[in-house]
Wavefront OBJ file of the C-alpha trace (Angstrom):
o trace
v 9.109 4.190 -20.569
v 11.972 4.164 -18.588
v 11.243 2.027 -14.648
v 12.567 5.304 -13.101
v 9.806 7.337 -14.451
v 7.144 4.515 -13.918
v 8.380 4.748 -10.152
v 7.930 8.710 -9.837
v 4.594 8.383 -11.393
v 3.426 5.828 -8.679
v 5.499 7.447 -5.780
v 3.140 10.634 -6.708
v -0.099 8.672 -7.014
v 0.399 7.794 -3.579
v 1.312 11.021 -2.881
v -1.899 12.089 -3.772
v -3.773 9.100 -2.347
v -2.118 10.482 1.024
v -3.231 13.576 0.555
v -6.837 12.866 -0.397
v -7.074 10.999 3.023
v -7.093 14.227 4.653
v -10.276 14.616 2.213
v -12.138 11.996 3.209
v -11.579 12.176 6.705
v -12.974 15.549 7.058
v -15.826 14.790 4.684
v -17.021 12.381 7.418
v -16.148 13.197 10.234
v -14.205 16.087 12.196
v -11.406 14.714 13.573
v -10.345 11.040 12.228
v -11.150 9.532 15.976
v -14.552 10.536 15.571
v -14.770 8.376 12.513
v -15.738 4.757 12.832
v -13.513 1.763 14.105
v -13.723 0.573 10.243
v -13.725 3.763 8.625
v -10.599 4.647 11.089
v -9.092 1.354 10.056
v -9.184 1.807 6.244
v -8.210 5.726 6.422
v -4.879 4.102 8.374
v -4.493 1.800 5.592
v -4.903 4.307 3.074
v -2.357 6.459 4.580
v 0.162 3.788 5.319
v 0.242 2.222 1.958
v 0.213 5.217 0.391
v 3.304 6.852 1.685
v 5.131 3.548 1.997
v 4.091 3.207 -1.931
v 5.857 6.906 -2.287
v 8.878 6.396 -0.234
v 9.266 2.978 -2.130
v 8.922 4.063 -5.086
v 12.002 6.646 -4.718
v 14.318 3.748 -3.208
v 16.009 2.651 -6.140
v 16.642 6.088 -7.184
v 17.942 6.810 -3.981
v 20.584 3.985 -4.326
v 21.016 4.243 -7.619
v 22.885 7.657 -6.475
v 25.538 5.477 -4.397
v 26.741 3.800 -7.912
v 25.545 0.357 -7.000
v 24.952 -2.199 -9.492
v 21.526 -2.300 -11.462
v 21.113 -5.846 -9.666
v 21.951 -4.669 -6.320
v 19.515 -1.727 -6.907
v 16.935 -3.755 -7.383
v 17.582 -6.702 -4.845
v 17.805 -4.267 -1.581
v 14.830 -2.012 -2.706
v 12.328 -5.719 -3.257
v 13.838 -6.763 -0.395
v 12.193 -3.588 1.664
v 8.979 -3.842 -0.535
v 8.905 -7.691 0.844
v 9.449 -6.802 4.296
v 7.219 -3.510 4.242
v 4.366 -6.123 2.693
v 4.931 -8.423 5.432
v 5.176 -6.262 8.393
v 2.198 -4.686 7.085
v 0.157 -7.519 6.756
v 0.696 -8.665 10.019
v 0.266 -5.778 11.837
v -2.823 -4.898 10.288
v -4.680 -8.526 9.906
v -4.103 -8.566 13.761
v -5.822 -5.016 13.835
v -8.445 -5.811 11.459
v -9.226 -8.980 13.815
v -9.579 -6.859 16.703
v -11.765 -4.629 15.145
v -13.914 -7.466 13.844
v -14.454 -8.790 17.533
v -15.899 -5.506 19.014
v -18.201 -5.091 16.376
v -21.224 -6.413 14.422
v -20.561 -4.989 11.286
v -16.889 -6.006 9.947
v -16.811 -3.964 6.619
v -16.293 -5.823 3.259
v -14.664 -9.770 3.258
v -13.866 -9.432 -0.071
v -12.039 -6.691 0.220
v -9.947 -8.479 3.216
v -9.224 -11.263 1.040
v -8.303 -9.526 -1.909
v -5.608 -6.998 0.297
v -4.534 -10.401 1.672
v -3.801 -11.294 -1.480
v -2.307 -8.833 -2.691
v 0.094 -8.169 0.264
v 1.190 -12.096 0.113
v 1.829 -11.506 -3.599
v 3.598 -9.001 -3.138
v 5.716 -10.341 -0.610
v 6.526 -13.417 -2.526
v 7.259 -11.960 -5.822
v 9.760 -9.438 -3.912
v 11.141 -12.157 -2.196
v 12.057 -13.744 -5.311
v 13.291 -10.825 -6.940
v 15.519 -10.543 -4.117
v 17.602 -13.385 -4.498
v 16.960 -13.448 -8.503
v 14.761 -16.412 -9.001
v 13.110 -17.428 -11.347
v 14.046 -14.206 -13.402
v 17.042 -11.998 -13.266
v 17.273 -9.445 -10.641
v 15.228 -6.021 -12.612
v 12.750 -3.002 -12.461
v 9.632 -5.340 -13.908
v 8.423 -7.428 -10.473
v 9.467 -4.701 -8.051
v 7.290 -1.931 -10.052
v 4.574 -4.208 -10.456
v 4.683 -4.639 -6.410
v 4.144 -0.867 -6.189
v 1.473 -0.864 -8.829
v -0.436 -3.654 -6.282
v 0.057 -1.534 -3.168
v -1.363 1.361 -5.192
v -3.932 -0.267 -5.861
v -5.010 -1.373 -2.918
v -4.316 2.487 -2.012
v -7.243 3.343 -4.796
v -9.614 0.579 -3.276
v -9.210 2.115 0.471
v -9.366 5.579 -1.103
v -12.571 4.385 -3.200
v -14.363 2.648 0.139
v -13.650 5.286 2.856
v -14.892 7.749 0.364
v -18.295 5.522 -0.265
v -18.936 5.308 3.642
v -18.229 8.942 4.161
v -20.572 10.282 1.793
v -23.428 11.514 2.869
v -26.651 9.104 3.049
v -29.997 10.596 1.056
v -33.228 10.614 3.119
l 1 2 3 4 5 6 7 8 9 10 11 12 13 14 15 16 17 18 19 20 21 22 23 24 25 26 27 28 29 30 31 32 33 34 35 36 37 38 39 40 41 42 43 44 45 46 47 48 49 50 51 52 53 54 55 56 57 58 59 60 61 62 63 64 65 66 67 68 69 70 71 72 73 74 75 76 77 78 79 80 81 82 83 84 85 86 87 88 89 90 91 92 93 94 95 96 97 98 99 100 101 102 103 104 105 106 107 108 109 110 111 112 113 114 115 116 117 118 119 120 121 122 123 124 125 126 127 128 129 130 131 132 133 134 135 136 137 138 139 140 141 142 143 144 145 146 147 148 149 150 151 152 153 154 155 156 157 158 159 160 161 162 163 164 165 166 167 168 169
């Protein structure tokens, strides 16, 4: 399989991951403010990642279009992956802390430490795809950087989901 096709079939997981949000939201909740801090938190998330994942995954097809060279394709599209991760992990950890303050109940831990994780992972391994260390310059670290975010995509999807449902009596 080709990376180009591995990349459309992750930029329309996400796609679908976005769209599911819409799902969830209305599942538990009418309108997403009504839903709680966390719950509003991880249906942010989901959407975030998920169409950053999308519009990620079509960058190096995008630039491929302009002629560059495979190497150049791939250094300026990990390059936005690495900054996207970063930004992202940031802005949200400083969210997620805020959220944790005015509140008794602060979600799942693991599930902070794992998307910590992953996010720093991704950054780094994007980062060193960038400048083409320790490996050449390629498809196989940038796609697998996508494959983390969607993941983490499937675990918000998977969690909101859980919390909206329902609760027997």
């Amino acid at each position: 399989m080709q990376p180009e096709d591995i990349l459309t079939g992750l930029g329309d997981t996400a796609a679908v991951f976005a769209g599911f949000s819409g799902i969830v939201a209305a599942l538990g909740a009418r309108s997403v403010t009504e839903l709680p801090p966390v719950s509003r938190f991880r249906f942010s998330n989901l959407l975030v990642i998920s169409v950053s994942t999308c519009l990620l995954a079509f960058a190096p097809l995008v630039l491929g279009a302009f002629s560059l060279a495979s190497s150049l394709i791939w250094a300026w599209s990990s390059a936005a992956l690495a900054l996207f991760a970063l930004l992202f992990l940031i802005v949200r950890n400083t969210t997620r802390r805020r959220i944790r303050a005015a509140q008794v109940t602060s979600g799942r831990p693991w599930m902070a430490v794992f998307s910590i994780s992953v996010l720093v992972s991704v950054g780094v391994t994007q980062c060193a795809n960038t400048i083409g260390w320790p490996l050449s310059r390629g498809a196989a670290l940038y796609v697998a950087g996508l494959f983390g975010l969607l993941i983490l995509s499937g675990l918000q999807f998977i969690l909101l989901a859980l919390d909206s449902a329902p609760v027997e009596e």
